[in-house]
Structure formats: C-alpha cells, structure tokens
N, CA, C and O atoms as a Tinker XYZ file with bonds, in Angstrom:
   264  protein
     1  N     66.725000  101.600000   95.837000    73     2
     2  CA    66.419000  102.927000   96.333000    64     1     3
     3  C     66.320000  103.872000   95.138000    63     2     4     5
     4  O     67.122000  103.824000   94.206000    81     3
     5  N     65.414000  104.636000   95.197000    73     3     6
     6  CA    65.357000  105.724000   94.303000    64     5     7
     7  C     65.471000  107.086000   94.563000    63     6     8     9
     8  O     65.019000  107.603000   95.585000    81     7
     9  N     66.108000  107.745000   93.604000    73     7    10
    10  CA    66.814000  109.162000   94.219000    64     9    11
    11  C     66.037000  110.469000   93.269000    63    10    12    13
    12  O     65.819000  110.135000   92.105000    81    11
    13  N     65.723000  111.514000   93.541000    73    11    14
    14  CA    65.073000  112.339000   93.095000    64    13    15
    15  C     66.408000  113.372000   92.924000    63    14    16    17
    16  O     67.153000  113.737000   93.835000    81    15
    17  N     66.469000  113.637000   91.883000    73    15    18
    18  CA    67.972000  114.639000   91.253000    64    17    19
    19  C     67.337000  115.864000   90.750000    63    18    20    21
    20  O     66.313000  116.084000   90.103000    81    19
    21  N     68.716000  116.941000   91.491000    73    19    22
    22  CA    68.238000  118.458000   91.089000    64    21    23
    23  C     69.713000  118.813000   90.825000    63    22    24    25
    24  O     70.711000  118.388000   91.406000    81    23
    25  N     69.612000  119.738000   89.758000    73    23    26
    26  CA    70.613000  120.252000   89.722000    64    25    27
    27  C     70.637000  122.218000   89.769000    63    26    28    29
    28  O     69.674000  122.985000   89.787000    81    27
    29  N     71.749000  122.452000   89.774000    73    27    30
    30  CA    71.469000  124.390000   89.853000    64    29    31
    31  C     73.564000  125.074000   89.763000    63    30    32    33
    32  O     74.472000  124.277000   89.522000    81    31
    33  N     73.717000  125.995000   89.918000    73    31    34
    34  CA    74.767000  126.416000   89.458000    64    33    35
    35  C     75.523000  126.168000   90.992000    63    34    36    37
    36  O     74.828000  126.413000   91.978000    81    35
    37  N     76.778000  125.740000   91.183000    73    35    38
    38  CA    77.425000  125.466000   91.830000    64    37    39
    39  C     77.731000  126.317000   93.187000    63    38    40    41
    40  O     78.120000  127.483000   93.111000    81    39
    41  N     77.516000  125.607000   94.527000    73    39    42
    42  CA    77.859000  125.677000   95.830000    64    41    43
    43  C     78.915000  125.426000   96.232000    63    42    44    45
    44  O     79.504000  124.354000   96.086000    81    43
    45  N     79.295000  126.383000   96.793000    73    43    46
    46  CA    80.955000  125.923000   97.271000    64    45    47
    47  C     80.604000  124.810000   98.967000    63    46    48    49
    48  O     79.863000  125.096000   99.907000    81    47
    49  N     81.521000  123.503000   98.754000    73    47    50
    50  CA    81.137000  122.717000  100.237000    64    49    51
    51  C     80.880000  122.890000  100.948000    63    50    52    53
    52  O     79.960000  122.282000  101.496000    81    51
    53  N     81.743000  124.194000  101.631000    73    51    54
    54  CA    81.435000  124.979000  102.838000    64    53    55
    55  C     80.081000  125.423000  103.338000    63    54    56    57
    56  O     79.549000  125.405000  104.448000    81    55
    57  N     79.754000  125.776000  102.292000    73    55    58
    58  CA    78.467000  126.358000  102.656000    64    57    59
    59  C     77.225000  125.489000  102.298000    63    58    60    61
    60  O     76.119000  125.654000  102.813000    81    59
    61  N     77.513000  124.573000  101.386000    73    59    62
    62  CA    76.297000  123.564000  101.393000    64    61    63
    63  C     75.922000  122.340000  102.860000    63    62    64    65
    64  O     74.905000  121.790000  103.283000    81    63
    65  N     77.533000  122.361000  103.284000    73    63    66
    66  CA    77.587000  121.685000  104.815000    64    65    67
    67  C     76.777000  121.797000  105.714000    63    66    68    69
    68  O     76.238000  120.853000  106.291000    81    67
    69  N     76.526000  123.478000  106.026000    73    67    70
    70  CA    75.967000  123.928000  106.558000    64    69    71
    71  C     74.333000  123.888000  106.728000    63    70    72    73
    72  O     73.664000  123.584000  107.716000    81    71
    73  N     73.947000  124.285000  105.471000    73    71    74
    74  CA    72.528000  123.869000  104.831000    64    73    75
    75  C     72.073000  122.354000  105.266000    63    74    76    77
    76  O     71.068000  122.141000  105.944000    81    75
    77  N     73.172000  121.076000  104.659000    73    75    78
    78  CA    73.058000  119.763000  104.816000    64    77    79
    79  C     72.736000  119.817000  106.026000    63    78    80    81
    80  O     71.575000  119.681000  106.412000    81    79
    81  N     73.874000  120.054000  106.893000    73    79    82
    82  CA    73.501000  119.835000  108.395000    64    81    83
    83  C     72.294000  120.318000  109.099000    63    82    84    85
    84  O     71.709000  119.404000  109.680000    81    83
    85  N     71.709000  121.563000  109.228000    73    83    86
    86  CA    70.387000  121.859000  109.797000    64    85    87
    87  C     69.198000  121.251000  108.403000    63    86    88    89
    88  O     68.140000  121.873000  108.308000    81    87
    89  N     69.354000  120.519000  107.786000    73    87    90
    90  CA    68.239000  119.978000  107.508000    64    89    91
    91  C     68.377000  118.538000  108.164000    63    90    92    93
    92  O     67.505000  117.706000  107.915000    81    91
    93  N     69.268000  118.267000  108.859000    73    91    94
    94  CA    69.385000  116.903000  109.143000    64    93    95
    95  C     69.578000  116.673000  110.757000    63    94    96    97
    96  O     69.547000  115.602000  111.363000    81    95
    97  N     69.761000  117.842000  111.212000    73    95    98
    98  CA    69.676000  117.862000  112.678000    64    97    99
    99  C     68.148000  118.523000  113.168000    63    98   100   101
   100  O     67.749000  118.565000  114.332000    81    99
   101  N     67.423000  119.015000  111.969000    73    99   102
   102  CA    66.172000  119.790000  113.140000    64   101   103
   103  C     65.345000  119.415000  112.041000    63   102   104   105
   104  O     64.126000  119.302000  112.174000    81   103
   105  N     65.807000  119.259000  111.199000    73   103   106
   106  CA    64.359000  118.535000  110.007000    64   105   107
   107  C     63.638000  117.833000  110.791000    63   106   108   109
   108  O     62.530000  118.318000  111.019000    81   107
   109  N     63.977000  116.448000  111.493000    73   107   110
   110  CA    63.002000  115.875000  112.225000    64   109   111
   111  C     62.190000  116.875000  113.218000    63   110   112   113
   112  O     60.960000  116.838000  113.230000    81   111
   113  N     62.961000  117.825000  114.102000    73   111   114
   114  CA    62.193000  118.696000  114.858000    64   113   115
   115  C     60.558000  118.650000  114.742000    63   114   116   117
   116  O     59.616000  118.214000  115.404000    81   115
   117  N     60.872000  119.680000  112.945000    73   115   118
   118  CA    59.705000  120.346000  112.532000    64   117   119
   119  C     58.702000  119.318000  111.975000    63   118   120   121
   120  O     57.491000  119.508000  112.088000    81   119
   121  N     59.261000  118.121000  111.314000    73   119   122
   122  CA    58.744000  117.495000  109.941000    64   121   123
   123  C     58.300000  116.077000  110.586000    63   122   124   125
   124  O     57.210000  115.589000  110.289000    81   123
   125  N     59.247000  115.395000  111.541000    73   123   126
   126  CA    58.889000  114.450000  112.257000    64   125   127
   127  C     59.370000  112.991000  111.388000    63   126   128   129
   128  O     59.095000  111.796000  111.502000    81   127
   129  N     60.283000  113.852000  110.424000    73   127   130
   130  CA    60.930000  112.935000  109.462000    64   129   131
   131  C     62.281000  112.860000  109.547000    63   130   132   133
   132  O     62.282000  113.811000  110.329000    81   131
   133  N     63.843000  112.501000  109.420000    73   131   134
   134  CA    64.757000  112.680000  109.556000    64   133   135
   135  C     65.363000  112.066000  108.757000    63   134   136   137
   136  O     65.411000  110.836000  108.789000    81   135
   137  N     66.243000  113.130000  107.442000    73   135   138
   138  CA    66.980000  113.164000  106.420000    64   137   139
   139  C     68.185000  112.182000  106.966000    63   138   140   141
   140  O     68.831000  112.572000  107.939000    81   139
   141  N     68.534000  110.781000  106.294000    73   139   142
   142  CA    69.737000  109.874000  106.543000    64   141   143
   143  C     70.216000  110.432000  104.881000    63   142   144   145
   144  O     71.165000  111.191000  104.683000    81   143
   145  N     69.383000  109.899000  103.872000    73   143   146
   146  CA    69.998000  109.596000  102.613000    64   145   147
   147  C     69.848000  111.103000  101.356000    63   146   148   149
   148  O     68.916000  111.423000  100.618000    81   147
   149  N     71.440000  111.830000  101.616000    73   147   150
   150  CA    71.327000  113.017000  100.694000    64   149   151
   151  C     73.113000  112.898000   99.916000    63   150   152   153
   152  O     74.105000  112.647000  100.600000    81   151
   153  N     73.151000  113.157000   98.318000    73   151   154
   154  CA    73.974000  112.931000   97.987000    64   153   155
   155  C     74.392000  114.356000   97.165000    63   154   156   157
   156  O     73.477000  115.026000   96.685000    81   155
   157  N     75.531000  114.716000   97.045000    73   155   158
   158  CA    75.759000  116.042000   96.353000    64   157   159
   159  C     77.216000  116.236000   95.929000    63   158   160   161
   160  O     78.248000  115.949000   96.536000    81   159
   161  N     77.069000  116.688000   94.966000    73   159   162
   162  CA    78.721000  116.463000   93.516000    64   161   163
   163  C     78.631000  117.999000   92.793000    63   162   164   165
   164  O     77.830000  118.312000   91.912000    81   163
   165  N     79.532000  118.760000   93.324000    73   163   166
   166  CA    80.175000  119.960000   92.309000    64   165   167
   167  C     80.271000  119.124000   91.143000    63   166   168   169
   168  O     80.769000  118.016000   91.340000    81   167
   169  N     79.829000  119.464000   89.729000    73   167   170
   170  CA    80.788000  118.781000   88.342000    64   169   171
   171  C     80.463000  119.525000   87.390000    63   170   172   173
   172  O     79.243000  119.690000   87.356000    81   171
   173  N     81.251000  120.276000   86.260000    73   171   174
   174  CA    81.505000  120.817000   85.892000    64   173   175
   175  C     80.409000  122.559000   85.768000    63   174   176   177
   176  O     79.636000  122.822000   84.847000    81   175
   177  N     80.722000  123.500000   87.047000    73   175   178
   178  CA    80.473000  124.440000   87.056000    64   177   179
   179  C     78.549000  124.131000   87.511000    63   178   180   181
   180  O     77.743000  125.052000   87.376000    81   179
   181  N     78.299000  123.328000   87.806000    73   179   182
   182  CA    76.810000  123.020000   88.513000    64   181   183
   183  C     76.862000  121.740000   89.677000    63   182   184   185
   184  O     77.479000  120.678000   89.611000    81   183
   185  N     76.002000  122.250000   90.720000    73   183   186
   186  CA    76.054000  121.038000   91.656000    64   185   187
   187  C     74.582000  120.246000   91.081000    63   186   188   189
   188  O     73.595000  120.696000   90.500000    81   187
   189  N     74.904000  119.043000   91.481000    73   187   190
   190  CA    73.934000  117.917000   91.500000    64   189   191
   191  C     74.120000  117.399000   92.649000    63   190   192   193
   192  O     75.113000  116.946000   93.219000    81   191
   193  N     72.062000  117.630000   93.172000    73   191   194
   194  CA    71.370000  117.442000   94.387000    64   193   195
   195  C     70.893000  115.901000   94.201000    63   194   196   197
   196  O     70.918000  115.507000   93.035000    81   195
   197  N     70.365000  114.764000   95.407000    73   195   198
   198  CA    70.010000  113.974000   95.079000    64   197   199
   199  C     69.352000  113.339000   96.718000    63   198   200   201
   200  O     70.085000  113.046000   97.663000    81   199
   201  N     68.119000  113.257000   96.726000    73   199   202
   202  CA    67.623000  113.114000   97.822000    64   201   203
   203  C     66.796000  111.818000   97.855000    63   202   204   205
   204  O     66.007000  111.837000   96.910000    81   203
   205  N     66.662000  110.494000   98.726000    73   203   206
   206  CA    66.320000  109.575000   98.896000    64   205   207
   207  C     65.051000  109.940000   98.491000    63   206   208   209
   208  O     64.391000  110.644000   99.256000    81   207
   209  N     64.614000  109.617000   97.502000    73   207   210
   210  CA    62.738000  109.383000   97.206000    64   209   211
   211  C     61.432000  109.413000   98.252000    63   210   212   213
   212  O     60.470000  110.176000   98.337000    81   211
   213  N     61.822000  108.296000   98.966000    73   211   214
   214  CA    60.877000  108.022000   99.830000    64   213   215
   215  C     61.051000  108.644000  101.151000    63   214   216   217
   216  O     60.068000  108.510000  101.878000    81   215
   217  N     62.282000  109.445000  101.774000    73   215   218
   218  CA    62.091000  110.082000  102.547000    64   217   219
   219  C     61.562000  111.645000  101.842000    63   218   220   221
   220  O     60.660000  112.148000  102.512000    81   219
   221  N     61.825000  112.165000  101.070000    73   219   222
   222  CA    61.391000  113.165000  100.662000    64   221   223
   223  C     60.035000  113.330000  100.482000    63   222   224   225
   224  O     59.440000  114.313000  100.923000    81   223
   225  N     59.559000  112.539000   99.933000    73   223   226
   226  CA    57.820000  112.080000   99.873000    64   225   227
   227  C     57.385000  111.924000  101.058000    63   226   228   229
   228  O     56.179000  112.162000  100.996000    81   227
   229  N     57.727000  111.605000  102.331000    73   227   230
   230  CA    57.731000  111.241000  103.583000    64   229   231
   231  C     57.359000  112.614000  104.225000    63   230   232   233
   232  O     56.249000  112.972000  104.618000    81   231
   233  N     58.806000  113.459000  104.247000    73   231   234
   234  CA    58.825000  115.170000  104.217000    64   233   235
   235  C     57.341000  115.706000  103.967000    63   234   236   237
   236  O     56.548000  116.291000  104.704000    81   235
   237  N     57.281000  115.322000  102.775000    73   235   238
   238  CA    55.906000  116.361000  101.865000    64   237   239
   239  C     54.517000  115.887000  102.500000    63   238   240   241
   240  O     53.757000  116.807000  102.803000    81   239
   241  N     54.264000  115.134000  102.642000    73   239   242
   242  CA    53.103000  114.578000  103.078000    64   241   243
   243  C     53.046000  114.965000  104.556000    63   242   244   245
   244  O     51.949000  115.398000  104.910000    81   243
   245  N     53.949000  114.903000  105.448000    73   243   246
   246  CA    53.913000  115.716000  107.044000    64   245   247
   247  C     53.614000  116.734000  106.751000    63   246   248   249
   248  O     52.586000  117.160000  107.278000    81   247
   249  N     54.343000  117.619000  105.785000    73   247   250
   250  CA    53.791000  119.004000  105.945000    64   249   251
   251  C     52.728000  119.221000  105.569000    63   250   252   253
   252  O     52.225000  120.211000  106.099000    81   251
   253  N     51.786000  118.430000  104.452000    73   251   254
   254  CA    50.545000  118.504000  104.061000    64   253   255
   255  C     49.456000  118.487000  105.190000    63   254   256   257
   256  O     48.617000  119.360000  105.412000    81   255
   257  N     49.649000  117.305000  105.856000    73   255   258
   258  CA    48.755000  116.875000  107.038000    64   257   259
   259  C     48.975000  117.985000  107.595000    63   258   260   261
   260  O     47.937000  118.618000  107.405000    81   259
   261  N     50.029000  118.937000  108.450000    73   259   262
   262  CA    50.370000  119.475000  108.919000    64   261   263
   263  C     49.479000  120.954000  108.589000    63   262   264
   264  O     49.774000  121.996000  109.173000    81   263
C-alpha cells in the first residue's frame, strides 16, 4: 500500500477527530468513495497526515468526472 504524506503545524486530537470523522461518514455521500485508510501522528510541534494513495486518487477522479 502506498501512502501520500502531508504534514502542517499541529492539531490538537480533539479536533482532528472530528474532521476525520465527517470525511469518513459522508465522504462517500458526496464522492461515492469511502475513506477506510487515514493515518495521523502529533510529533514534534507538527502533525503528519497520511492518506491511502489509491483511495485518494479514487476521491479526485469522482470529483473530476463529477
């Protein structure tokens, strides 16, 4: 599996939960795709994002057609 990594200045859990969760409960809604594989690590003063490759590419291309 391959993972596409972002990083940016640090999210506190709480509130990235939140985010996580409505992309993963209504993402399919809109996109017709549905987020299983997302990984995410506070480490030192920046979070690192990390999103399954091929669903993300999956994502992008619905919305294109779209």
């Amino acid at each position: 599996m391959a993972w596409l990594v972002y990083t940016r200045g640090t999210i506190q859990p709480h509130r990235l939960d939140v985010a996580l969760r409505a992309v993963h409960q209504f993402g399919a809604k809109l996109n017709e795709v549905k987020f299983e594989k997302v990984l995410s690590v506070n480490k030192g003063g920046k979070l690192w994002f990390a999103w399954d490759e091929k669903e993300i590419r999956s994502v992008g291309e619905n919305i294109l057609k779209k």
